[in-house]
C-alpha positions in Angstrom: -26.7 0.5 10.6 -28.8 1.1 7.8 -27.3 3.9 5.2 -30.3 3.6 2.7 -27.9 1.9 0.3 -30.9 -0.5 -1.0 -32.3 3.4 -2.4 -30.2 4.3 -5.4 -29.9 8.0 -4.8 -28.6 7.2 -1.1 -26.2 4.3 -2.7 -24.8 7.2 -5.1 -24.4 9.1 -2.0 -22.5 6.8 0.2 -20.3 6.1 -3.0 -19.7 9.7 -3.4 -18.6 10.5 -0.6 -16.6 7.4 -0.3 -14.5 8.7 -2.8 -13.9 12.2 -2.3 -12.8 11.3 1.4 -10.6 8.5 -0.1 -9.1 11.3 -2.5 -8.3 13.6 1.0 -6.6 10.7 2.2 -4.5 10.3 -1.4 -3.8 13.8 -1.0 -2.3 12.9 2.7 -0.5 9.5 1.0 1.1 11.9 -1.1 2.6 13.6 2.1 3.5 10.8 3.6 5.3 9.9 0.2 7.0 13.0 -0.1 8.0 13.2 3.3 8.7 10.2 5.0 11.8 9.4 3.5 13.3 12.8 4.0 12.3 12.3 7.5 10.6 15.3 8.1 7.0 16.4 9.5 4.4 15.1 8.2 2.0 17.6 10.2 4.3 21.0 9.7 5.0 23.1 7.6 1.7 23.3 5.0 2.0 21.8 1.5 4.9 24.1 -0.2 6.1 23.9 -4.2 9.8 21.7 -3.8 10.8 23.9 -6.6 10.2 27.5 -5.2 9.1 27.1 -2.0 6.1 28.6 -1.7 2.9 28.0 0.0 0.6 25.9 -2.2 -3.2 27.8 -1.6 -5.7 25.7 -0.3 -7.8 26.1 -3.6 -5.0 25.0 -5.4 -4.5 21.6 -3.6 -8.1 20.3 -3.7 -7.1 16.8 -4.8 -7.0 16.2 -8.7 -8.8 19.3 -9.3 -6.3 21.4 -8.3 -3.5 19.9 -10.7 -5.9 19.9 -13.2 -6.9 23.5 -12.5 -2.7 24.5 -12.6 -2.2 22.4 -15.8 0.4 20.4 -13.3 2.5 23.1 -12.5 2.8 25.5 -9.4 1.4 29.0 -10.0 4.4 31.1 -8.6 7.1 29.5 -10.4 5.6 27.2 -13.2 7.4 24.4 -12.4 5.8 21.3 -13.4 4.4 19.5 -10.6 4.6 15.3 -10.7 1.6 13.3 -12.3 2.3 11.7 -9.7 0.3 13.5 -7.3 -3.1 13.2 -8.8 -2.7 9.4 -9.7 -2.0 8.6 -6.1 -5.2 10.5 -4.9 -7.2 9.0 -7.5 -6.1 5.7 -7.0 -6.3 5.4 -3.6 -10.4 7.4 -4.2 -11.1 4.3 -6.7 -9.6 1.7 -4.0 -12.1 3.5 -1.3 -15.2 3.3 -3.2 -13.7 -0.8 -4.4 -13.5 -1.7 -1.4 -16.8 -0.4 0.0 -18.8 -2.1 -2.9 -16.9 -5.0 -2.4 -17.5 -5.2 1.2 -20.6 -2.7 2.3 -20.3 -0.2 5.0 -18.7 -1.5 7.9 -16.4 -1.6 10.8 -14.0 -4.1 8.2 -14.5 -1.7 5.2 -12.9 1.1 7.4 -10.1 -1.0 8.6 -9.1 -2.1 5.1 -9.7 1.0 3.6 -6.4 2.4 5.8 -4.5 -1.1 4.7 -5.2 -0.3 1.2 -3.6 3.6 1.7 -0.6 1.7 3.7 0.2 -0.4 0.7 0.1 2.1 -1.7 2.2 4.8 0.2 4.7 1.2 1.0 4.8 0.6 -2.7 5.4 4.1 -3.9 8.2 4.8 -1.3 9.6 1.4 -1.5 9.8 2.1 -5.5 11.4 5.7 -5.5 13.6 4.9 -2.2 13.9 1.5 -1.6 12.6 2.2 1.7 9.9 0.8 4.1 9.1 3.3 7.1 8.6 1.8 10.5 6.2 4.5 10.9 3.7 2.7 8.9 4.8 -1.1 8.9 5.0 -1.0 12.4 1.5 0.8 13.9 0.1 -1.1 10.8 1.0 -4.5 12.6 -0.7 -3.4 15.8 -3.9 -2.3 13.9 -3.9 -5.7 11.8 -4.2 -7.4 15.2 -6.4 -5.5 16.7 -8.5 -5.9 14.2 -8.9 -9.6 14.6 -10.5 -8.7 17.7 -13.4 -7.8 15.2 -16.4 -9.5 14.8 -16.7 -11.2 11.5 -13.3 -10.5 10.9 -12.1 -13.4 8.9 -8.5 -14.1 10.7 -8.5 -15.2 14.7 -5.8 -13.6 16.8 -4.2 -16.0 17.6 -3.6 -16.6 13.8 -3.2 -12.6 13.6 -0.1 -12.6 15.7 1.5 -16.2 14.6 1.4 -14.8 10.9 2.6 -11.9 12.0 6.0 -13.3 13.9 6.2 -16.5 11.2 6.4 -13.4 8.7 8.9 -11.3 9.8 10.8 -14.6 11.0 10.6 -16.5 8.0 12.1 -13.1 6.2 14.5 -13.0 8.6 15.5 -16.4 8.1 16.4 -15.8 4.5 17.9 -12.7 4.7 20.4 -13.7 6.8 21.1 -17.1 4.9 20.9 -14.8 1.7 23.6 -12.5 3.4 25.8 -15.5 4.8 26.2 -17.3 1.3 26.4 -14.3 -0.9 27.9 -11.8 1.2 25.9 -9.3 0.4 21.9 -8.0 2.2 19.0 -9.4 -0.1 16.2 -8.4 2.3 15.9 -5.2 4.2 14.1 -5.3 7.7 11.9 -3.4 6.1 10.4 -6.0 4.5 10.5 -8.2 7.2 8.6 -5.6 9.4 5.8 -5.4 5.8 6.0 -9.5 5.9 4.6 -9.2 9.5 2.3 -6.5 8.5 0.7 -8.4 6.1 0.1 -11.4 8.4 -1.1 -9.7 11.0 -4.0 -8.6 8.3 -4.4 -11.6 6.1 -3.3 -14.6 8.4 -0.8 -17.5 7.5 -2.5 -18.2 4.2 -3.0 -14.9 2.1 0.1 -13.8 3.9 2.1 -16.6 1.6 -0.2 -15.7 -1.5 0.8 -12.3 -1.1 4.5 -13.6 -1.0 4.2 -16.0 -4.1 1.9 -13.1 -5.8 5.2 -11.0 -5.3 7.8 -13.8 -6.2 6.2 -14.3 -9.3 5.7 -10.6 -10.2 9.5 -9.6 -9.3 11.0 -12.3 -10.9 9.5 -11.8 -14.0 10.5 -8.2 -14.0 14.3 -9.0 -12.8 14.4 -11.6 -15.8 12.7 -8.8 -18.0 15.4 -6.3 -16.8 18.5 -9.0 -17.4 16.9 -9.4 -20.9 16.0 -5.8 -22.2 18.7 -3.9 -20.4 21.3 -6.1 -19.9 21.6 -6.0 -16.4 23.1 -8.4 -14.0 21.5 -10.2 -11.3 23.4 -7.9 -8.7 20.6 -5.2 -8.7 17.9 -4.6 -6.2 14.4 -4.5 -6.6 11.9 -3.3 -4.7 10.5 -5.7 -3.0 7.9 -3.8 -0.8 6.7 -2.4 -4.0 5.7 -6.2 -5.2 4.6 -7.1 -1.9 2.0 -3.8 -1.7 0.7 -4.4 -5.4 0.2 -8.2 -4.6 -1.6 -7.3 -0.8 -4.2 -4.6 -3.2 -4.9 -7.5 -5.3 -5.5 -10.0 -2.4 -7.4 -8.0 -0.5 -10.1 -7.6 -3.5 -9.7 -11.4 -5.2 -7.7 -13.4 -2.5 -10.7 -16.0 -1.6 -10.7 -17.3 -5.2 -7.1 -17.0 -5.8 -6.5 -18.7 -2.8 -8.8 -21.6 -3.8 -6.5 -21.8 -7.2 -3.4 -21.6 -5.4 -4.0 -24.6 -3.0 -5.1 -26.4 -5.7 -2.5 -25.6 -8.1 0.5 -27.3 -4.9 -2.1 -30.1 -4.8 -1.7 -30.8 -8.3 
């Protein structure tokens, strides 16, 4: 379908609005953030102040603008109201508009476009709760393989749903070995369920980039954390949060870093 993107003012258009819906969505990530792991509607009731209570006005929670407008805090009460908010919008508006650069407008775009709002909201939530919701992991697995029903789209089913169970089942695997020799969990299930997630999306291959990505990342914080804070090695980290951060940067660079990390095991 042709969106005029070759003429510069429709180009700026498609971007524009690009973003602005990916800032509705951050504004419904933020939801989802808030809410998920208090296990409570998503849908009902409207956006409220967690200090006071009361009803946030539609005016007031136009994404970004509308913590701008309030100076980040609610009008009844004054309570200050988390940076947190706008970042996620914007954030997930930038990865929108990334992602359709990176990929043009199409039927993969669209697809990715949710993964990249999945990871995000998994990171956040994994972060503040240690906490992956089956509510996303698992629909998210569905969609991934669906999606490889797609034509064009880079990763076979077959390879979709074999990631996907090697995934979860190689997680599995170490938890429970993890669990038997220390006595103690080192791997939720929700990070099997984000394991499976991720190769239903990226196949066999990016899946384990993601998971070295992720390895790498954590590790390097736990050491930091030993080192700074002087911390032992009992702690937990979020995992999902690594995993999430490392699945944004594979889904904009994962071609060339894959090319580097085959050839870096080859020697």
């Amino acid at each position: 379908m042709d969106l005029g993107l070759e003429d510069g003012v429709g180009a700026l258009a498609f971007y524009l609005l690009t973003f602005v819906t990916g800032l509705a969505f951050g504004s419904f990530a933020n939801v989802l953030i808030h809410r998920l792991p208090l296990r409570t509607s998503v849908v009902a009731p409207p956006s409220r102040c967690p200090s006071c209570g009361g009803l946030i006005r539609p005016f007031d929670n136009v994404p970004v603008l509308g913590w701008l407008w309030l100076r980040g805090r609610c009008r009844a009460c004054k309570a200050p109201i988390s940076v947190r908010y706008p970042l996620v919008e914007l954030a997930n508006g930038l990865l929108w508009v990334a992602l359709a650069w990176h990929l043009g407008p199409t039927l993969r775009t669209l697809v990715l476009m949710f993964l990249a709002t999945a990871l995000l909201v998994l990171s956040i939530i994994d972060f503040e709760h240690h906490l992956l919701p089956d509510v996303i992991t698992l629909p998210a697995i569905v969609l991934g393989f669906l999606a490889s029903f797609l034509p064009g789209w880079p990763v076979r089913p077959l390879e979709s749903a074999l990631a996907a169970l090697g995934g979860y089942v190689a997680f599995l695997f170490v938890a429970k070995s993890y669990q038997a020799a220390r006595g103690m969990e080192g791997l939720g299930q929700g990070d099997w369920k984000m394991a499976a997630m991720l190769g239903a999306f990226f196949g066999w291959q990016k899946m384990l980039l993601v998971v070295f990505l992720a390895a790498v990342v954590g590790t390097t914080v736990g050491l930091a954390l030993v080192a700074l804070r002087g911390r032992d090695m009992q702690f937990a980290l979020p995992l999902g949060t690594f995993l999430g951060a490392a699945g944004l940067v594979v889904l904009f660079v994962g071609d060339p870093l894959l090319a580097w990390y085959s050839g870096f095991f080859r020697g």
